[in-house]
C-alpha positions in Angstrom: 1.7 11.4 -18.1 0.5 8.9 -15.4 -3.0 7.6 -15.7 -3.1 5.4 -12.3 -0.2 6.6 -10.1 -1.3 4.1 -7.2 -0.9 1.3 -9.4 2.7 2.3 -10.4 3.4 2.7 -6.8 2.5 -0.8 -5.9 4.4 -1.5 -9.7 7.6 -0.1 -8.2 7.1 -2.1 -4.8 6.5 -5.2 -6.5 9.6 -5.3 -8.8 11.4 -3.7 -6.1 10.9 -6.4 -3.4 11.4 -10.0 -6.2 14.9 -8.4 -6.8 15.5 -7.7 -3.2 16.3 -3.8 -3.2 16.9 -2.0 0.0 14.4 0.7 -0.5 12.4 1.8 -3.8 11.8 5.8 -4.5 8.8 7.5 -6.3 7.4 11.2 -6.4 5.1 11.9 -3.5 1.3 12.6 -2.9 -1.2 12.4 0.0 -2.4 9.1 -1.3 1.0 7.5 -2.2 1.9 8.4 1.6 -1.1 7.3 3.2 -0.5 3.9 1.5 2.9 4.3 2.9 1.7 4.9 6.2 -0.6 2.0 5.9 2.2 -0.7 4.8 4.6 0.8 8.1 1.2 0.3 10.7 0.8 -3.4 9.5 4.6 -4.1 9.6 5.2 -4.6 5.4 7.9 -2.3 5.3 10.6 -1.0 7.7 10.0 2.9 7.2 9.3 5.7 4.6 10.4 9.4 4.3 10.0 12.3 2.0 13.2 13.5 0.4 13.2 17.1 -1.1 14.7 16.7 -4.7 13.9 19.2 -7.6 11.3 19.6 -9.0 9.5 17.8 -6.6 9.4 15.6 -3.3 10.4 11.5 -3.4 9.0 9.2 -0.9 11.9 6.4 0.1 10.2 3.0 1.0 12.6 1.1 3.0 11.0 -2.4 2.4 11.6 -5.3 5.2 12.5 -8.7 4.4 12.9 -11.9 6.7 15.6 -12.9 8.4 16.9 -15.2 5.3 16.5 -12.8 3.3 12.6 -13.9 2.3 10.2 -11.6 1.1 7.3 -10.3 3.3 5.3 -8.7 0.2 4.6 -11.6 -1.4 2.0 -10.1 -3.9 0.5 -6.8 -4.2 -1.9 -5.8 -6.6 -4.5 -3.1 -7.7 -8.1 -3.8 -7.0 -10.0 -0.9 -7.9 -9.1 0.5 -11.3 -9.8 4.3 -13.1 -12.2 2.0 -15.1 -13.8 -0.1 -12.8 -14.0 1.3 -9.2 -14.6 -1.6 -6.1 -16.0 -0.2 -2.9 -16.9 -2.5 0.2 -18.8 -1.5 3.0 -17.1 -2.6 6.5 -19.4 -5.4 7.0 -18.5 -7.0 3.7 -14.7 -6.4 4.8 -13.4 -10.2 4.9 -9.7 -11.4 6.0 -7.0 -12.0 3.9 -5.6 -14.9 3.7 -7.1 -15.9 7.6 -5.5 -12.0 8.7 -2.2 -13.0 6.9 -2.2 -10.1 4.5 -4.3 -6.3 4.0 -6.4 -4.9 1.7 -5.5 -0.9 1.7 -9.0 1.3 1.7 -9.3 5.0 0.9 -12.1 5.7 3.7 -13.9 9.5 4.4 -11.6 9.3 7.5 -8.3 8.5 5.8 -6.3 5.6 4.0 -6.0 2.6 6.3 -6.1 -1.6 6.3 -8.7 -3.5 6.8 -8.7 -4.5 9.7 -8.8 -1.0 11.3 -11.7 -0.2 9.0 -13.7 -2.9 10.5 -13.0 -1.4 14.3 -14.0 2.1 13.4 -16.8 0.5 11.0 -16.2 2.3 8.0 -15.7 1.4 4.6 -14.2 2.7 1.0 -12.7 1.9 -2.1 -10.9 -0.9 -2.0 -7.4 0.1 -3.6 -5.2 -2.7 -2.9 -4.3 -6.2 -1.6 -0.9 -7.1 -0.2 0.1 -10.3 1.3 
């Protein structure tokens, strides 16, 4: 049983991307594609699909690296945790590394970075930072 299936996405990513797979698979859910979705709008990753396998669905990352080879997830980590939950209103929404890197929100109106939770003015749970 998973406790924090976000945080073993971003697991997967992570060890995916410092050994330089291709793509990286998990089991699917609104959230995990929404994060997807998120990381393909801000250019972190080439593409993602859903892949019908028994018993249940697998999103496919296909994760995009320089053109040596270099890594454009650098870090990505969990901010808000099942024990300790971080929400940030849009005005206290600050830049990542000068708008080098994201933090991933879960808003009322969706999943999305934040920069495009600072245009719409929203804000959320904070549930990740990727640079």
């Amino acid at each position: 049983m998973m406790t924090d299936p976000i945080a073993d996405m971003l697991t997967r990513i992570r060890n995916a991307t410092r050994i330089e797979r291709p793509y990286v698979e998990m089991p699917t859910s609104k959230m995990r594609r929404g994060i997807a979705q998120t990381l393909q709008d801000e250019g972190f990753i080439w593409d993602f699909e859903e892949i019908e396998t028994v018993p249940a669905r697998t999103l496919r990352l296909h994760l995009k690296y320089g053109p040596n080879g270099e890594r454009l997830i650098t870090r990505i980590d969990r901010v808000s945790k099942p024990g300790c939950r971080v929400y940030r209103g849009y005005r206290d929404l600050r830049p990542v590394l000068s708008g080098m890197g994201i933090h991933i929100l879960s808003t009322p109106q969706g999943v999305m970075s934040d920069r495009k939770a600072r245009t719409l003015k929203v804000g959320g749970e904070l549930l990740a930072l990727v640079h």
